[in-house]
N, CA, C and O of each residue as an XYZ file, in Angstrom:
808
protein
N       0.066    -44.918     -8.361
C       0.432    -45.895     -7.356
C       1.381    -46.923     -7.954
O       1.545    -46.943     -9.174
N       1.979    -47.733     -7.198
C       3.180    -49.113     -7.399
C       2.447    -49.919     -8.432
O       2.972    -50.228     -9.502
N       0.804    -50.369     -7.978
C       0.584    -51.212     -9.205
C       0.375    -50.784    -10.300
O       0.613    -51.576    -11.212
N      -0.198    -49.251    -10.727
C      -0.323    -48.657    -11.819
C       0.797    -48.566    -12.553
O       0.684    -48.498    -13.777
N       2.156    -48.546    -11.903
C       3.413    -48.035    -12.836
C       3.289    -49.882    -13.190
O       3.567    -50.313    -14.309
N       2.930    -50.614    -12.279
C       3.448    -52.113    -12.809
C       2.398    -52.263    -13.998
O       2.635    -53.030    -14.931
N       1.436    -51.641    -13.948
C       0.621    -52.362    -15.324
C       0.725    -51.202    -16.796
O       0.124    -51.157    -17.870
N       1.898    -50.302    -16.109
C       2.644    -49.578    -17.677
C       3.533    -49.819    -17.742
O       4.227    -49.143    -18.501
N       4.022    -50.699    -17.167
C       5.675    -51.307    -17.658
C       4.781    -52.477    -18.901
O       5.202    -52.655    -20.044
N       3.602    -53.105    -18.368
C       2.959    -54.480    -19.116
C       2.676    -53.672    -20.541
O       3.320    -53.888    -21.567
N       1.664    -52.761    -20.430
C       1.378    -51.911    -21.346
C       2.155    -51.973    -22.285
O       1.910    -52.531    -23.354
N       3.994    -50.959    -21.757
C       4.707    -50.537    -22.830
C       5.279    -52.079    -23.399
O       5.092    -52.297    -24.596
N       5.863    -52.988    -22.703
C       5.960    -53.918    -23.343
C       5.383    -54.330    -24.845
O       5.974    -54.579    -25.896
N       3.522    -54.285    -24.386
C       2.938    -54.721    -25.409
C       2.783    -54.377    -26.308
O       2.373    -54.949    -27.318
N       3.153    -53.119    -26.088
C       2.789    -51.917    -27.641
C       4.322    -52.182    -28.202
O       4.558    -52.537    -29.357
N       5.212    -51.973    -27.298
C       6.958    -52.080    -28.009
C       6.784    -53.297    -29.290
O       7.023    -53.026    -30.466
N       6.282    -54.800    -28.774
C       5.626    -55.938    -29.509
C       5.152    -55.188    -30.490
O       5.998    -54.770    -31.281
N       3.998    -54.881    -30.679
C       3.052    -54.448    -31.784
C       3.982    -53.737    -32.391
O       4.267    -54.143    -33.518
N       4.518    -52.853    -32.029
C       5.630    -51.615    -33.030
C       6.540    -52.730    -33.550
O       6.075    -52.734    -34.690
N       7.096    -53.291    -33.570
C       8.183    -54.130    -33.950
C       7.652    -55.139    -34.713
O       8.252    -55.261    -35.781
N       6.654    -55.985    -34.538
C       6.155    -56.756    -35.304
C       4.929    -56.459    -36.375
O       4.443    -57.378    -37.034
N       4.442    -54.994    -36.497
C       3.511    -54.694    -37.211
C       2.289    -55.176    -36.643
O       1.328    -54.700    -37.249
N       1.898    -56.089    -35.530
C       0.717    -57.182    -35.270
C       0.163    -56.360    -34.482
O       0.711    -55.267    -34.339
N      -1.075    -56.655    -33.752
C      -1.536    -56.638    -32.584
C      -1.334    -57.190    -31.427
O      -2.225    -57.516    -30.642
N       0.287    -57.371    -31.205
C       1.002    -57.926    -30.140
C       0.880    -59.263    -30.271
O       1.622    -59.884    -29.511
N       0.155    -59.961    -31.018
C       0.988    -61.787    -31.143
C      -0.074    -62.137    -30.686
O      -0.467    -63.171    -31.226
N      -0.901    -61.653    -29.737
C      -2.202    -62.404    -29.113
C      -1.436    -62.622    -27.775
O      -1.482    -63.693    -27.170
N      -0.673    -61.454    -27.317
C       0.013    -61.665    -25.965
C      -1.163    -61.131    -25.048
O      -2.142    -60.530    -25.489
N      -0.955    -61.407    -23.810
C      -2.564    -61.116    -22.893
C      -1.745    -60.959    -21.859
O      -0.570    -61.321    -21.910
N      -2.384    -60.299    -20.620
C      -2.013    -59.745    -19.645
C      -2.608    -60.439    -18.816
O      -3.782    -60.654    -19.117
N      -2.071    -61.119    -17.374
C      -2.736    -61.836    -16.264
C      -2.502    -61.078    -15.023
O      -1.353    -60.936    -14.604
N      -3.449    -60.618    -14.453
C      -3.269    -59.521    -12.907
C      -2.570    -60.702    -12.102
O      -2.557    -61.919    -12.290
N      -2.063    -59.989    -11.253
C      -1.048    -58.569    -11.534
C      -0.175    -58.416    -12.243
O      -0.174    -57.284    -12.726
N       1.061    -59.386    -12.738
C       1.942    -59.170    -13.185
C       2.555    -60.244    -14.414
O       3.732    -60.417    -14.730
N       1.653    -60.714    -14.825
C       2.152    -62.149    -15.428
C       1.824    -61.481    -17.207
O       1.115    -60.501    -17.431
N       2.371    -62.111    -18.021
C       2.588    -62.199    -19.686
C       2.315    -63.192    -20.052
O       3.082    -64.141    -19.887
N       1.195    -63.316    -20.641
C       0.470    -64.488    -21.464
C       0.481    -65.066    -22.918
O       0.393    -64.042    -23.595
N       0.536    -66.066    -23.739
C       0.226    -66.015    -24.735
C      -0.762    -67.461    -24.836
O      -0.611    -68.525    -24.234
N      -1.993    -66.994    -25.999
C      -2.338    -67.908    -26.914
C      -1.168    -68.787    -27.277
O      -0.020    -68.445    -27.559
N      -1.774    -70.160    -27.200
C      -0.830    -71.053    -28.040
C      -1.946    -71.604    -29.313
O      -1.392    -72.010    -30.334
N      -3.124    -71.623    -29.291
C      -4.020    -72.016    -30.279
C      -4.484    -70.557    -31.355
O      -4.790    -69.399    -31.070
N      -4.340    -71.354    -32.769
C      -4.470    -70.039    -33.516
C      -3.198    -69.675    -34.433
O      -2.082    -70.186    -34.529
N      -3.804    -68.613    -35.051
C      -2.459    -68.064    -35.925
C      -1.528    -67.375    -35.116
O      -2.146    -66.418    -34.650
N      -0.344    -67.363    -34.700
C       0.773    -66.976    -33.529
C      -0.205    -66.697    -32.682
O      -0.131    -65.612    -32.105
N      -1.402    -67.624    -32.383
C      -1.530    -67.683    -30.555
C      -2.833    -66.731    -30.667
O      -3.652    -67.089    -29.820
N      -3.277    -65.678    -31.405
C      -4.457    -65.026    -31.433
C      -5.620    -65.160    -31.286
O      -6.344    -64.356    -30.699
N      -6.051    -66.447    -31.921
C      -7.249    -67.068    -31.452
C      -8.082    -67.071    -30.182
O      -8.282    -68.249    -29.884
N      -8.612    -66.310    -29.370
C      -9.270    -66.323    -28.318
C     -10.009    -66.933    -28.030
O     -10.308    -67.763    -28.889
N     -10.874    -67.001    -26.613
C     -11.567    -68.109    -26.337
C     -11.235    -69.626    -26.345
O     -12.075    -70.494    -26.587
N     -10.018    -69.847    -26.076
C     -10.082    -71.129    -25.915
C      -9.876    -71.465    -24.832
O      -9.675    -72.667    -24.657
N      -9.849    -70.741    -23.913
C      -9.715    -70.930    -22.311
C      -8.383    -71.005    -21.572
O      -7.447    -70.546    -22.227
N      -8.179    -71.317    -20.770
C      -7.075    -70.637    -20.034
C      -6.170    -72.060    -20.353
O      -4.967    -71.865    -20.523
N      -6.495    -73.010    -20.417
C      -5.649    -74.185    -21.079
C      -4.724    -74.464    -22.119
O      -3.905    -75.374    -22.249
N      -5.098    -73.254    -23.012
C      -4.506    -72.783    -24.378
C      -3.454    -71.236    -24.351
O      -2.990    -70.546    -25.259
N      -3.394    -71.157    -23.006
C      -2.449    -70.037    -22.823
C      -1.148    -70.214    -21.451
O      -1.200    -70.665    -20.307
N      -0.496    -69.848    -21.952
C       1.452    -70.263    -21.449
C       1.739    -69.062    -21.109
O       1.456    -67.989    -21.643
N       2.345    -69.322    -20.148
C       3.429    -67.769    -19.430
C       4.917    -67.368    -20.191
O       5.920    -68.046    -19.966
N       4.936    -66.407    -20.945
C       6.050    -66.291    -21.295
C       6.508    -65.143    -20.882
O       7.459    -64.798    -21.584
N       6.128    -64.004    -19.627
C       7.080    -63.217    -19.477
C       6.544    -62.688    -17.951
O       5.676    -63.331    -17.361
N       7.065    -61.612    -17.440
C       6.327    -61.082    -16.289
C       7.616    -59.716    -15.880
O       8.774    -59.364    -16.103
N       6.163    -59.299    -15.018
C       6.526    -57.213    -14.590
C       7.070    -57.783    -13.118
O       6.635    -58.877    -12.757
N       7.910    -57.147    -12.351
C       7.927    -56.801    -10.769
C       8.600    -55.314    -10.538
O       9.770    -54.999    -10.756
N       7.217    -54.247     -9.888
C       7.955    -53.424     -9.770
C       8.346    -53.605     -8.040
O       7.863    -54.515     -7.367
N       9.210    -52.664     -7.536
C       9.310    -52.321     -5.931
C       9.562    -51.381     -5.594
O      10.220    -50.760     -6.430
N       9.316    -50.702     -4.430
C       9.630    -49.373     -4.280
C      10.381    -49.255     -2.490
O      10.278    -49.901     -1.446
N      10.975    -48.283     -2.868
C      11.555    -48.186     -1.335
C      12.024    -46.720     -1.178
O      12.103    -45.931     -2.120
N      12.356    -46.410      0.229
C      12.389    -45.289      0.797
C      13.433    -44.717      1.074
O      14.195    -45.354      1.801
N      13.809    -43.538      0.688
C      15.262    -43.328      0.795
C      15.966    -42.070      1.869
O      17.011    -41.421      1.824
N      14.688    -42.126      2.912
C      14.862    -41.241      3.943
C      14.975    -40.013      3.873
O      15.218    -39.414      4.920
N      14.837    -39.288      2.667
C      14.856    -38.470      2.493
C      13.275    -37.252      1.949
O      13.142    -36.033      1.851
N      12.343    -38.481      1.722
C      11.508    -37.683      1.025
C      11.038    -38.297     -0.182
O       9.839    -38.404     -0.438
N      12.030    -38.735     -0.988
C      11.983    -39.682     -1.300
C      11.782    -41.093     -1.850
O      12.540    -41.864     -1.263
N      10.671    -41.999     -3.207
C      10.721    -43.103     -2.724
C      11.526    -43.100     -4.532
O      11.543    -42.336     -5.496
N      12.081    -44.416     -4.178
C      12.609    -45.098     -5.690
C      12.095    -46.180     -6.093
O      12.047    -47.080     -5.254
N      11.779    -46.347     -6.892
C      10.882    -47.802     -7.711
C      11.777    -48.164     -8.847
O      11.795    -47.617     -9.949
N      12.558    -49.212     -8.415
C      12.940    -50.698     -9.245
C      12.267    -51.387     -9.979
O      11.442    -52.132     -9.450
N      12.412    -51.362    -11.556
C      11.346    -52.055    -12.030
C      12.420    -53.391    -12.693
O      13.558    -53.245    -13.139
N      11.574    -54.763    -12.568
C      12.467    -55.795    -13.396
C      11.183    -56.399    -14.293
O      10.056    -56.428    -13.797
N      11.425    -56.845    -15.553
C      10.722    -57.453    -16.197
C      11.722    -58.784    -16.793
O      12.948    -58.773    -16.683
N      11.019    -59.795    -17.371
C      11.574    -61.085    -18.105
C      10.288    -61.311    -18.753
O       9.166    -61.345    -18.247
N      10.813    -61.521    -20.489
C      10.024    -62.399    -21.101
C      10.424    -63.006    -22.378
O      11.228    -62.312    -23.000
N      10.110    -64.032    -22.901
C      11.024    -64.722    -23.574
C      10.693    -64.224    -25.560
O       9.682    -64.138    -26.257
N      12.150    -64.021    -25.785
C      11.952    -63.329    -26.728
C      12.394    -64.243    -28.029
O      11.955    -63.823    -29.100
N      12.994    -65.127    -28.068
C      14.036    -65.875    -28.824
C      14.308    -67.655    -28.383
O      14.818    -68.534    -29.078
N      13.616    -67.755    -26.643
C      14.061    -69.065    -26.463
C      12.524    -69.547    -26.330
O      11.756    -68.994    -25.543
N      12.151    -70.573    -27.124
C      10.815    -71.232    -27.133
C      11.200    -72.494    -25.582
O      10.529    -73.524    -25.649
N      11.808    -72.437    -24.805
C      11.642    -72.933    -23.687
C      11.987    -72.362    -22.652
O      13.074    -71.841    -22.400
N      10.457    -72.496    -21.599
C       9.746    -74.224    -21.872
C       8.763    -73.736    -22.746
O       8.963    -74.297    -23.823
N       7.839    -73.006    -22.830
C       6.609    -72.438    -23.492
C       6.691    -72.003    -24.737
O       6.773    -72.790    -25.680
N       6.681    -71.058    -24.844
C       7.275    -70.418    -26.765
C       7.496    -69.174    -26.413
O       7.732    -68.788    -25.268
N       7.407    -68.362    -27.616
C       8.999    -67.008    -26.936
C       7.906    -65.980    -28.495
O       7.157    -66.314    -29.413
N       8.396    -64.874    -28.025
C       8.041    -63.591    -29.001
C       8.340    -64.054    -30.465
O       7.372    -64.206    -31.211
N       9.929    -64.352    -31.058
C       9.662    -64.744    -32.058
C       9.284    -66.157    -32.824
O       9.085    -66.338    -34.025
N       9.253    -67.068    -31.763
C       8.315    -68.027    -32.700
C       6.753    -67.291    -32.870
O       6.327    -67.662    -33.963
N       6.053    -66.666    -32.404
C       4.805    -66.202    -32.300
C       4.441    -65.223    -33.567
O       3.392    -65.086    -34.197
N       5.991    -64.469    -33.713
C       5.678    -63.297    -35.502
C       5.821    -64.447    -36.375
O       5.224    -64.401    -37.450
N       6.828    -65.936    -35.962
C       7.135    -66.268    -37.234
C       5.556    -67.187    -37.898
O       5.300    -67.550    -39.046
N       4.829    -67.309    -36.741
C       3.471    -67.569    -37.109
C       2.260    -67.014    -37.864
O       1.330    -67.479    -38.523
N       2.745    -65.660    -37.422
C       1.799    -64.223    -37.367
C       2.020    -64.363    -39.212
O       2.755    -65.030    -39.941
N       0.814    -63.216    -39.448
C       1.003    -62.586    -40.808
C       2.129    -61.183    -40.748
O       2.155    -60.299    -41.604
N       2.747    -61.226    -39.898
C       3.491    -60.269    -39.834
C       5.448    -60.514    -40.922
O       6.346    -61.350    -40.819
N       5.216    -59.060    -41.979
C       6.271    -59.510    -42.811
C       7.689    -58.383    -42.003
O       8.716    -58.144    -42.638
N       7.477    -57.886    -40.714
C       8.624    -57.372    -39.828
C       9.431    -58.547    -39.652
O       9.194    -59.735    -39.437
N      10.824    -57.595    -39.868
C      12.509    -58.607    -39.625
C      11.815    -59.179    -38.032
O      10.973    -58.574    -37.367
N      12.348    -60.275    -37.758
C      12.060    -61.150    -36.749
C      12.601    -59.748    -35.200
O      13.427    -58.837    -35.156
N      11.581    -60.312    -34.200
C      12.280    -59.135    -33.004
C      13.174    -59.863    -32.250
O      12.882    -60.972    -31.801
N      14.089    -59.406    -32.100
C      15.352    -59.347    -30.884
C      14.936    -58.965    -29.653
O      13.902    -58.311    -29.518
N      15.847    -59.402    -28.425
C      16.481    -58.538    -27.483
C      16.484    -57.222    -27.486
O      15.896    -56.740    -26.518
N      17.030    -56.311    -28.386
C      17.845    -55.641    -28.664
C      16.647    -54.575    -29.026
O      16.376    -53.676    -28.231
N      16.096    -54.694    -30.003
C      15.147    -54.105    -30.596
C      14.094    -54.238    -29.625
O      13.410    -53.215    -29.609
N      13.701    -55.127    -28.797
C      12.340    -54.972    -27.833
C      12.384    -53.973    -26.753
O      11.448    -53.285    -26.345
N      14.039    -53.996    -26.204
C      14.605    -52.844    -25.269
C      14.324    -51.360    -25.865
O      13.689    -50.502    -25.252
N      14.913    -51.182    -27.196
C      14.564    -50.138    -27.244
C      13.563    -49.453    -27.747
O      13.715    -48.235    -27.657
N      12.769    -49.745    -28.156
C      10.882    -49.758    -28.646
C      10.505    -49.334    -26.746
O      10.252    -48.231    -26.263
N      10.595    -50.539    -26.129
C       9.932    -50.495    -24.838
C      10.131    -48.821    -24.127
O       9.161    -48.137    -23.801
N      11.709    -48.326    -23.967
C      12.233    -47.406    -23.490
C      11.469    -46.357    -24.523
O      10.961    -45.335    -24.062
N      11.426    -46.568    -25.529
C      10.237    -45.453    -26.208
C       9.216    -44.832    -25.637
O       8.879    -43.680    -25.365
N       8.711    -46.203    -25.502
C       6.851    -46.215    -25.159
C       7.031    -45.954    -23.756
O       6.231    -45.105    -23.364
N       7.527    -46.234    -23.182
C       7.358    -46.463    -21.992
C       8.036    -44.809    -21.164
O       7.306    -44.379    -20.271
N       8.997    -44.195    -21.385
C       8.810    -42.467    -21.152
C       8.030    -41.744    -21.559
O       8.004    -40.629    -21.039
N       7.215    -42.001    -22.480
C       6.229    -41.333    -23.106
C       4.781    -41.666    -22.658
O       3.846    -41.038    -23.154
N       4.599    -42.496    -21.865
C       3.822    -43.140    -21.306
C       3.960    -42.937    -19.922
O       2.916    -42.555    -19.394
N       5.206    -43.112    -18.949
C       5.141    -42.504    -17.521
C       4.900    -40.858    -17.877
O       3.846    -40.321    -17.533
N       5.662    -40.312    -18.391
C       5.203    -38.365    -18.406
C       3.398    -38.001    -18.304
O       2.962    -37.093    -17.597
N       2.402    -39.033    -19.273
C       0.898    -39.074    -19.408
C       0.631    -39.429    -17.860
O      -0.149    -38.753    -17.190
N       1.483    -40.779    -17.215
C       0.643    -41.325    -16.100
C       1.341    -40.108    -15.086
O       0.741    -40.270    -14.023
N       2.141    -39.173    -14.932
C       2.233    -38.527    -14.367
C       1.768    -37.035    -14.285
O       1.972    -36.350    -13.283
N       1.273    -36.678    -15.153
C       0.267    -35.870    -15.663
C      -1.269    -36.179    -15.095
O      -1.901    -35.519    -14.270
N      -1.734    -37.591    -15.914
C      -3.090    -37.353    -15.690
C      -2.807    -38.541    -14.846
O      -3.905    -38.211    -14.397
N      -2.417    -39.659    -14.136
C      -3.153    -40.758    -13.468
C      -2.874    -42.148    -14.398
O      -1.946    -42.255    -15.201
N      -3.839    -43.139    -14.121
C      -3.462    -43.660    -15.181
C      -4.971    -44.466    -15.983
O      -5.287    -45.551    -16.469
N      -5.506    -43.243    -15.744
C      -7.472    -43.349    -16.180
C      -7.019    -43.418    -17.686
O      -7.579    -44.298    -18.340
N      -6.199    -42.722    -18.273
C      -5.875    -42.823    -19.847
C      -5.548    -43.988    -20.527
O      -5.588    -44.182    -21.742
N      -5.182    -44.838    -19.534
C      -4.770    -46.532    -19.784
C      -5.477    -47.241    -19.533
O      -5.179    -48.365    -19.936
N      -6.545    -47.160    -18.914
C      -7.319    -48.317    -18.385
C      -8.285    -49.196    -19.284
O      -8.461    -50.412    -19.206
N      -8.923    -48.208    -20.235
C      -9.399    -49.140    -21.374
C      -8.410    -49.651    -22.319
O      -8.892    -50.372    -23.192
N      -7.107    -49.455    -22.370
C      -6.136    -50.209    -22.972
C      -5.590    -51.090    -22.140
O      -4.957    -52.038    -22.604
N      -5.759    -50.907    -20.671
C      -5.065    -52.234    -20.181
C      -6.240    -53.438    -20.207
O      -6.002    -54.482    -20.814
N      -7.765    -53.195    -19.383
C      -8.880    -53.698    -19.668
C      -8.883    -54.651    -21.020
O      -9.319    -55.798    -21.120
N      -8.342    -53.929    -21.898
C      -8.613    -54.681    -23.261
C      -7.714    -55.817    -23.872
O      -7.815    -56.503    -24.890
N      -6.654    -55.738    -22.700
C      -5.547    -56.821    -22.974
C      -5.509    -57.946    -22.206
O      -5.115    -59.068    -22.525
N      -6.141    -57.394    -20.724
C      -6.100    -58.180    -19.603
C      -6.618    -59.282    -19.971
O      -6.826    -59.461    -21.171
N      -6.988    -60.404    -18.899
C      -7.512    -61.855    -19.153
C      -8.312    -61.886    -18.463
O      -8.647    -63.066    -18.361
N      -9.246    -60.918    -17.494
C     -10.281    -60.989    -16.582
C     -11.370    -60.102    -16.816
O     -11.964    -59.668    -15.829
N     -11.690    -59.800    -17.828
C     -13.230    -58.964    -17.974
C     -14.301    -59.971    -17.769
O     -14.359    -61.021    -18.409
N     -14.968    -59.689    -17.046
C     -16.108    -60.846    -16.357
C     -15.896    -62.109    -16.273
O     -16.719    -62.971    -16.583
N     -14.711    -62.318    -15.822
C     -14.308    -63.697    -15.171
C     -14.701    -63.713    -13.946
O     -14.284    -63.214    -12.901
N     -15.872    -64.589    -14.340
C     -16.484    -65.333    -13.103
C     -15.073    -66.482    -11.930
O     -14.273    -67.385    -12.175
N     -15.438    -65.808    -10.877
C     -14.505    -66.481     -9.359
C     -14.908    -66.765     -8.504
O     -15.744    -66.013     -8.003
N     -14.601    -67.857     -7.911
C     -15.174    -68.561     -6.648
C     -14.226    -67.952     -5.771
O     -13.109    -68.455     -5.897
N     -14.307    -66.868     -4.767
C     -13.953    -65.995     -3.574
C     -14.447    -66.702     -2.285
O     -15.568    -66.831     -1.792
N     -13.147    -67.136     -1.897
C     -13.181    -67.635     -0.485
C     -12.271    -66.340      0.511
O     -11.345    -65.589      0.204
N     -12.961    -66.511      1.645
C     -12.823    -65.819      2.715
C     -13.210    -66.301      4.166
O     -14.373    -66.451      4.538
N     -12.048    -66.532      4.971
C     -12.402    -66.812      6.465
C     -13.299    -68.248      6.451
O     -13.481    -68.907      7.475
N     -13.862    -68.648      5.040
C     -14.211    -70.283      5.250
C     -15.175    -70.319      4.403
O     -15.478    -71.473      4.099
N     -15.848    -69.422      3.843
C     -17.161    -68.897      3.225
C     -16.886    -68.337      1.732
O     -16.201    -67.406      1.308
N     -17.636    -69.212      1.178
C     -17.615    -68.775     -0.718
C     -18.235    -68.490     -1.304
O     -19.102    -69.328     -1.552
N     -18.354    -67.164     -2.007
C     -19.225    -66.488     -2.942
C     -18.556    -66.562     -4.306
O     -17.351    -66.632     -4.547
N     -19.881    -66.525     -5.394
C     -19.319    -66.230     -6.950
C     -19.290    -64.723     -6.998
O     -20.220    -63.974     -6.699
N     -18.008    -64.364     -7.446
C     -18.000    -63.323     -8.141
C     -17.886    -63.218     -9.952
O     -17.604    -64.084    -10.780
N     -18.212    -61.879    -10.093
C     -17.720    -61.479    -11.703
C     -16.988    -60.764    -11.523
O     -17.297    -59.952    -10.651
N     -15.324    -60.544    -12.313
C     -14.882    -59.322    -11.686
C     -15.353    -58.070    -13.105
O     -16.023    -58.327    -14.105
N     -14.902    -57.115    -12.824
C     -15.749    -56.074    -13.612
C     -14.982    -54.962    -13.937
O     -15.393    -54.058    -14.664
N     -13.523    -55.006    -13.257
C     -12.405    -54.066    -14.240
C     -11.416    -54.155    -12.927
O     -11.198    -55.172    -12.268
N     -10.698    -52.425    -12.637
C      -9.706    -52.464    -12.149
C     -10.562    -51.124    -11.046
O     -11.400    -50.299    -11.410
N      -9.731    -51.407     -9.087
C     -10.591    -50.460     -8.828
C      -9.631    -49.316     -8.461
O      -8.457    -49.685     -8.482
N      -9.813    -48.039     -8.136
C      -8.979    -47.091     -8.134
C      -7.570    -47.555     -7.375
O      -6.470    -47.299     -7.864
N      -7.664    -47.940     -6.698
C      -6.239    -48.365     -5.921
C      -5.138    -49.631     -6.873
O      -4.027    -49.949     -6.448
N      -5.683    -50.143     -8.048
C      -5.115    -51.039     -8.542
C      -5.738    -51.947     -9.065
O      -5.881    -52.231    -10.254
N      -6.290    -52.623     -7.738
C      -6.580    -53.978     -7.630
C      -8.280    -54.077     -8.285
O      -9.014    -53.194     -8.727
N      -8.495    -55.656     -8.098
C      -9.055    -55.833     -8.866
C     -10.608    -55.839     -8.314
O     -10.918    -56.140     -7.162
N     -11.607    -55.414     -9.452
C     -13.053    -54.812     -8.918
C     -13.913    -56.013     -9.305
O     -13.818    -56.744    -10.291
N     -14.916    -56.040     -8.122
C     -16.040    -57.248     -9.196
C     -17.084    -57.616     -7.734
O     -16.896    -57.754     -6.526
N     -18.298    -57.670     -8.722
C     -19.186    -58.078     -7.693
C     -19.797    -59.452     -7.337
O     -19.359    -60.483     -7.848
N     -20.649    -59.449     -6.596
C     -21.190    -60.845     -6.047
C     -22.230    -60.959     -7.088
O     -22.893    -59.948     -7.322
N     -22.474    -62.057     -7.756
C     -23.415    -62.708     -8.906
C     -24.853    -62.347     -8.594
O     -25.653    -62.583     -9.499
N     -25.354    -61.785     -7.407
C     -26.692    -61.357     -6.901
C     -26.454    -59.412     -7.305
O     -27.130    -58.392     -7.437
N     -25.791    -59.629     -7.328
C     -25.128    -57.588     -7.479
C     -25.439    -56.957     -6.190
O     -25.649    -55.746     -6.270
N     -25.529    -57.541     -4.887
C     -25.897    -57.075     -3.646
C     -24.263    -56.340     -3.067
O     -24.027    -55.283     -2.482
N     -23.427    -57.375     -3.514
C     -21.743    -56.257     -2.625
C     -21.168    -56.442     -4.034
O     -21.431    -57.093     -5.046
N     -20.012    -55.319     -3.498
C     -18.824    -54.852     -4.264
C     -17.761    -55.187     -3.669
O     -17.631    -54.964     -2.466
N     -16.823    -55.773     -4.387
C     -15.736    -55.849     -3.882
C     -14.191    -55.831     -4.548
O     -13.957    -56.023     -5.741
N     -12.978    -55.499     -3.287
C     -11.852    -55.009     -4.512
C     -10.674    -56.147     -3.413
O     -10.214    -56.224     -2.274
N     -10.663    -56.950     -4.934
C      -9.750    -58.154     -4.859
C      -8.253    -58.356     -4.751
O      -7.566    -58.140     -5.749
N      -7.715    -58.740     -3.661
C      -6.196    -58.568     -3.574
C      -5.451    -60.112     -3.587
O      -5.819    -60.980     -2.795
N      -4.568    -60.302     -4.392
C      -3.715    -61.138     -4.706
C      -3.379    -62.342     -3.282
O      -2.525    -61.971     -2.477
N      -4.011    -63.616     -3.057
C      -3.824    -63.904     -1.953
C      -2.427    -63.899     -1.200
O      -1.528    -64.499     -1.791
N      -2.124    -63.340     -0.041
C      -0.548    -63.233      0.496
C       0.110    -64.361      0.310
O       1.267    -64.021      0.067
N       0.007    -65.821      0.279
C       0.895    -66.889      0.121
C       0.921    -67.574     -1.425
O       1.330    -68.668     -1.816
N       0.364    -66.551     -2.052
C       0.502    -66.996     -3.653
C      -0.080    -65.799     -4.672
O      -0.749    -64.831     -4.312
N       0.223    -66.025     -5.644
C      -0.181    -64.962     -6.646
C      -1.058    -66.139     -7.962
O      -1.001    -65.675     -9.101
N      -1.566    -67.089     -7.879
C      -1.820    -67.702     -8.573
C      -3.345    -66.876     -8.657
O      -3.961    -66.617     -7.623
N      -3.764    -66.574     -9.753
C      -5.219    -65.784    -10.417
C      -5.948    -66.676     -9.832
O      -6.634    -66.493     -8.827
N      -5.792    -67.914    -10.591
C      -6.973    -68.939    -10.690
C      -7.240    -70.039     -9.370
O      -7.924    -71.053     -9.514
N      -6.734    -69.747     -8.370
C      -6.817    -70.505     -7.438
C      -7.336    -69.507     -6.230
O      -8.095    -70.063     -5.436
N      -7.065    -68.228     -5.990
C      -7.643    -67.731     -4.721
C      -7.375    -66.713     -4.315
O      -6.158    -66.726     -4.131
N      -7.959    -65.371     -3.924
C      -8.167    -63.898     -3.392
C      -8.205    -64.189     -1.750
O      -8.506    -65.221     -1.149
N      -7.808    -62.958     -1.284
C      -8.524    -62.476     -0.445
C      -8.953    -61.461     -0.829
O      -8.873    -61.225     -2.034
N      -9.660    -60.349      0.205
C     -10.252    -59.183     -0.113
C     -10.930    -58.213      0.999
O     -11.256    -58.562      2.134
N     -11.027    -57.333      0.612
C     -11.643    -56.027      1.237
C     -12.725    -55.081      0.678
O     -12.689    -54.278     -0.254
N     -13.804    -55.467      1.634
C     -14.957    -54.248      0.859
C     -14.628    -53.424      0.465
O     -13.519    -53.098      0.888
N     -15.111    -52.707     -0.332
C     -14.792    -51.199     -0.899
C     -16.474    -50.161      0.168
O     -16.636    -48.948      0.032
């Protein structure tokens, strides 16, 4: 599906990072749906747990797809993330020059083509098998494994936990009693994580 190719464009990104800098990607983190995170507390930002206060947006996925009347569809993918300019937030290489990492500093240049690596070698798998082969690697980068959410709907608020990713994309997690399930969609007048869903039973 559209969001699966969008969370292997995030993927190849992150691994292109890791290949280039020797690291475990800088302590870059993934925010559903489409956002690029980093630690700012810590050695280049790695340090976890310090809450969402201690982490800055430095890049982001948009894929789109459209129809070409024929049979048909084409998907446009654009990404931005900052590789070299520490504003406003900080950028890929201030983050190695932090790191224990002794890799030549990464470029532009070099992130493009690492990415275009990983990333054909990686759609051929998701087109093969799905993209069940990624999911404990995206899971493990993301920023929401049992992030507890206050889910409003129609006027009415429940806590949720969310609890991974559900087949269609989006995001899975139940009510704090474990009585419903539910699969969380990006509210239509904003994409902000931390402020508000709507949603649809599963």
């Amino acid at each position: 599906t559209l969001p699966h190719l969008q969370y292997l464009v995030s993927l190849a990104i992150l691994r292109a990072v890791s290949t280039i800098t020797e690291t475990t990607s800088l302590g870059i983190r993934l925010k559903w749906p489409n956002d690029i995170y980093a630690y700012t507390t810590g050695s280049a930002g790695e340090e976890e747990g310090a809450g969402k206060d201690n982490l800055v947006k430095i890049g982001g996925v948009l894929c789109q797809s459209s129809y070409d009347g024929h049979g048909d569809f084409q998907v446009t993918v654009w990404f931005g993330i900052n590789v070299t300019n520490e504003e406003p937030t900080t950028c890929l290489s201030a983050l190695q020059a932090l790191s224990s990492s002794t890799a030549p500093l990464i470029t532009r240049e070099t992130l493009l083509a690492s990415f275009f690596n990983h990333l054909e070698q990686m759609h051929r798998k998701l087109e093969a098998a799905g993209f069940e082969p990624f999911r404990a690697e995206y899971e493990r980068v993301w920023l929401h494994t049992n992030q507890a959410l206050t889910f409003t709907e129609k006027g009415f608020q429940k806590k949720v936990v969310v609890t991974g990713l559900t087949p269609n994309g989006y995001l899975a997690a139940t009510t704090t009693d474990g009585k419903e399930r539910l699969e969380l969609h990006p509210d239509s007048n904003s994409l902000n994580f931390w402020d508000g869903f709507v949603s649809r039973k599963m």
